[in-house]
N, C-alpha and C positions, 0 to 999 in steps of 0.2 A: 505937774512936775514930771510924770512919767512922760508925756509927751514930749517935753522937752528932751530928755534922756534918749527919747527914742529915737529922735527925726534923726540929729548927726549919723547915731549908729545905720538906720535907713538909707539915707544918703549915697555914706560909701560902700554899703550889701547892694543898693541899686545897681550905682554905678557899674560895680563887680559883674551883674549879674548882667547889664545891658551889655558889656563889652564882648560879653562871652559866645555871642550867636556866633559871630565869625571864625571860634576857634573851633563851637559845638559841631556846623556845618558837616564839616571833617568826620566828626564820630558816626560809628557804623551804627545802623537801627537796628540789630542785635549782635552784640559780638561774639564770636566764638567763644565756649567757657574753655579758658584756657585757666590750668589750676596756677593759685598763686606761687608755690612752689612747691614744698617738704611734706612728704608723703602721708598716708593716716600711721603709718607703722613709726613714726618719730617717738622716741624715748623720750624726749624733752621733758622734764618734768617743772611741776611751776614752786613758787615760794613758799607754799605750803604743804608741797611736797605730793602733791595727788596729781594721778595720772588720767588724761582724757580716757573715753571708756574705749576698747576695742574696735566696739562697734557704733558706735556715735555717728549721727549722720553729717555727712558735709555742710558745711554753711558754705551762704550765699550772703558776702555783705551787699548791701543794697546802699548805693549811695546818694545822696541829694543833692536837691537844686543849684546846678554851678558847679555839681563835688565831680572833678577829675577822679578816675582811681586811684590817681597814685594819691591824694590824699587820704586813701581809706589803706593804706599800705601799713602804717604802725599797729593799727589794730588787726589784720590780718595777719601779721606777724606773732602779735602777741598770742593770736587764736593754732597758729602755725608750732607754737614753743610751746602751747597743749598737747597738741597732738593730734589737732582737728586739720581734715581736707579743706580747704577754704580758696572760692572766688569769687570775684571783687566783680560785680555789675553796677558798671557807669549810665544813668539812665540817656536814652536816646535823645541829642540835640540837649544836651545834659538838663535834662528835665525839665525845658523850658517849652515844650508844647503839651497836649493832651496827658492828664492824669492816667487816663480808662487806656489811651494806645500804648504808653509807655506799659502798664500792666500788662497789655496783650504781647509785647518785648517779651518781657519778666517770663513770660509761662513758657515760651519758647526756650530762653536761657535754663530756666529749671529745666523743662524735658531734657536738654541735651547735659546737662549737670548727671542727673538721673541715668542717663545711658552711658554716658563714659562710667559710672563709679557702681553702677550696678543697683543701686539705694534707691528703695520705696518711699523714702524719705528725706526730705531737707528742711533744714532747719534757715531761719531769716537773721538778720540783726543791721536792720533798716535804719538810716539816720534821716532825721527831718520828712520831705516831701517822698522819702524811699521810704519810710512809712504806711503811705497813704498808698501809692503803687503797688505795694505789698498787699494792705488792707483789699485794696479794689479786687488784684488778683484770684486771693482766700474768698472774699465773699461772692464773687461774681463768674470768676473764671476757671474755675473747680479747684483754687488750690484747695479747699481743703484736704479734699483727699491725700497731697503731695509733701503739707506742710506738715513737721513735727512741731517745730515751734518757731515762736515770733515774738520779736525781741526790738522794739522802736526806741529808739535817741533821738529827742525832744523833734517828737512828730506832732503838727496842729492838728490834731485828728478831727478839732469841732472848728478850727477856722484859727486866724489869728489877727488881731488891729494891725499888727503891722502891714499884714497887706491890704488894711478897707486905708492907712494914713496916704497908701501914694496916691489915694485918688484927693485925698485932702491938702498933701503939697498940689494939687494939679497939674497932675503926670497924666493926668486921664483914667482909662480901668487898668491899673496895673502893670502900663507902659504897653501896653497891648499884649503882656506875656501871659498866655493861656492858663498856668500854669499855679501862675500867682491870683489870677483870676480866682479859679476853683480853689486856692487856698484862704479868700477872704469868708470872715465870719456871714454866717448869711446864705453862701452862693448854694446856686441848687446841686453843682455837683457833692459837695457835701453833708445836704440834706437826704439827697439819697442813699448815699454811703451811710448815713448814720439812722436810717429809717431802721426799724426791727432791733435785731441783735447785734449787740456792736463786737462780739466774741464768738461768729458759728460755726460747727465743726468741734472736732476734738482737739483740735490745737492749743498749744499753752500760750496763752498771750501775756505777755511783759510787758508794759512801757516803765522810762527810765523818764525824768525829768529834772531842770535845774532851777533854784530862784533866779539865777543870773542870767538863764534865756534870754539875750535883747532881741531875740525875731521870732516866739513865741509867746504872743501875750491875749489872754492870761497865761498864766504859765499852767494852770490846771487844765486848759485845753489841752494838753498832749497827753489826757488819761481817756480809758476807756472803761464804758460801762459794763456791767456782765459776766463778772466774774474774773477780768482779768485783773492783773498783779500788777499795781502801779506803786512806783517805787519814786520819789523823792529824795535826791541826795541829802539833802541838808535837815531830810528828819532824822537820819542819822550822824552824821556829819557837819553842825550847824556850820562850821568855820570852813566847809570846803570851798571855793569860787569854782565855780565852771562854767564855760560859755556854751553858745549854740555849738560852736564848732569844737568846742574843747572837750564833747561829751566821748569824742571819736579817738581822741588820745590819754585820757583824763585815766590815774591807776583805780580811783575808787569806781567810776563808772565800769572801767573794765571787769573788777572784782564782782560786779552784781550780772554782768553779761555771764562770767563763769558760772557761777552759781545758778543763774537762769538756765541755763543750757543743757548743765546737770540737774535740774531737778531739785535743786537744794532750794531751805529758806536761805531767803534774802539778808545777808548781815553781810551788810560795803564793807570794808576796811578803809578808812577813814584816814592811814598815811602810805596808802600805795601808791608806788612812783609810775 
């Protein structure tokens, strides 16, 4: 039954994601961090009436497989009406080559983040495959020292079927996209990533997840071991839907990235728009 559910939604996230080399072409293999717009000294206060801290480090959304920035624009917004510095990293060739290069991007865009804004420190909030780039970068490429915290939107941290099913429609591995490759259950790229400690450094790690992921299955693959805070919408919220993609604009999912970011326990609010 779930296969069945699964192959259509497969299908046209393929589709999407084959058509995309030609647009990715074009994108620069690290862009200039240009900030999203409204400054850290924004007043903006949110619905519950608390104000971002002072000194709060800039975030870095980190976006996934296929994700243009400007779809990661509402949620940078909504991080922007906090009071947070915030920019949007499009992964290179939008994430459809090497996991481990696109990280080695990632740590370049942080340093120059870090020198524009003066901050020892950046915080993540990674969707899907900008996840795993994140992951790579913290374990391997010294973010830890860099990262305050890390904050994943239904990331397959241990793999996912849907990407071992394109080899079972007979697409071949993955339609030959690297990317998807290292995201199937299994691949060695993320046996190494998941060797040792899946949380190391003093980083706060979060992941968020939904029942309704149709491109992360299981859907408890997008938790980490180790101490970090994995958070499940619908243990709180059984009536919410959210999709893969809907975790990026969704208000409860937002509500637990605030809360992550401050330091607070985890309580979604369950009707935020």
């Amino acid at each position: 039954m779930l296969l069945r559910k699964a192959v259509p939604v497969l299908v046209l996230t393929l589709t999407a994601v084959l058509s995309a080399p030609a647009a990715a072409a074009a994108a620069p293999a690290a862009p200039a961090p240009v900030e999203a717009t409204a400054p850290a000294t924004s007043t903006a206060t949110t619905d519950d009436g608390l104000r971002a801290l002072a000194n709060a480090n800039p975030v870095i959304v980190v976006g996934g497989l296929s994700g243009f920035a400007a779809v990661y624009e509402p949620l940078a917004a909504r991080l922007r009406a906090d009071g947070y510095r915030v920019w949007i990293y499009e992964l290179p060739n939008l994430g459809l080559g090497d996991i481990a290069a696109s990280a080695n991007s990632l740590r370049g865009f942080v340093g120059q983040v870090r020198s524009a804004t003066g901050s020892a420190k950046i915080d993540l909030v990674a969707h899907s495959e900008g996840g795993l780039v994140s992951r790579y970068y913290i374990k391997n490429l010294g973010g830890g020292d860099t990262i305050g915290r890390y904050i994943s939107l239904g990331t397959p941290q241990y793999g996912t079927y849907v990407a071992n099913i394109v080899a079972f429609l007979g697409l071949g591995s993955c339609a030959g996209i690297v990317a998807c490759q290292q995201m199937t259950i299994g691949s060695s790229f993320l046996a190494a990533l998941n060797a040792g400690d899946d949380t190391p450094g003093a980083v706060r790690w979060t992941t968020v997840r939904t029942w309704q992921d149709e491109l992360v299955r299981p859907v408890d693959n997008a938790t980490l071991a180790d101490g970090a805070t994995n958070v499940l919408i619908q243990s709180r919220c059984p009536l919410r839907v959210v999709g893969h993609l809907g975790l990026v604009v969704d208000g409860t999912t937002y509500t637990i990235i605030r809360q992550a970011l401050r330091d607070e326990a985890i309580r979604p609010n369950c009707l935020a728009l």
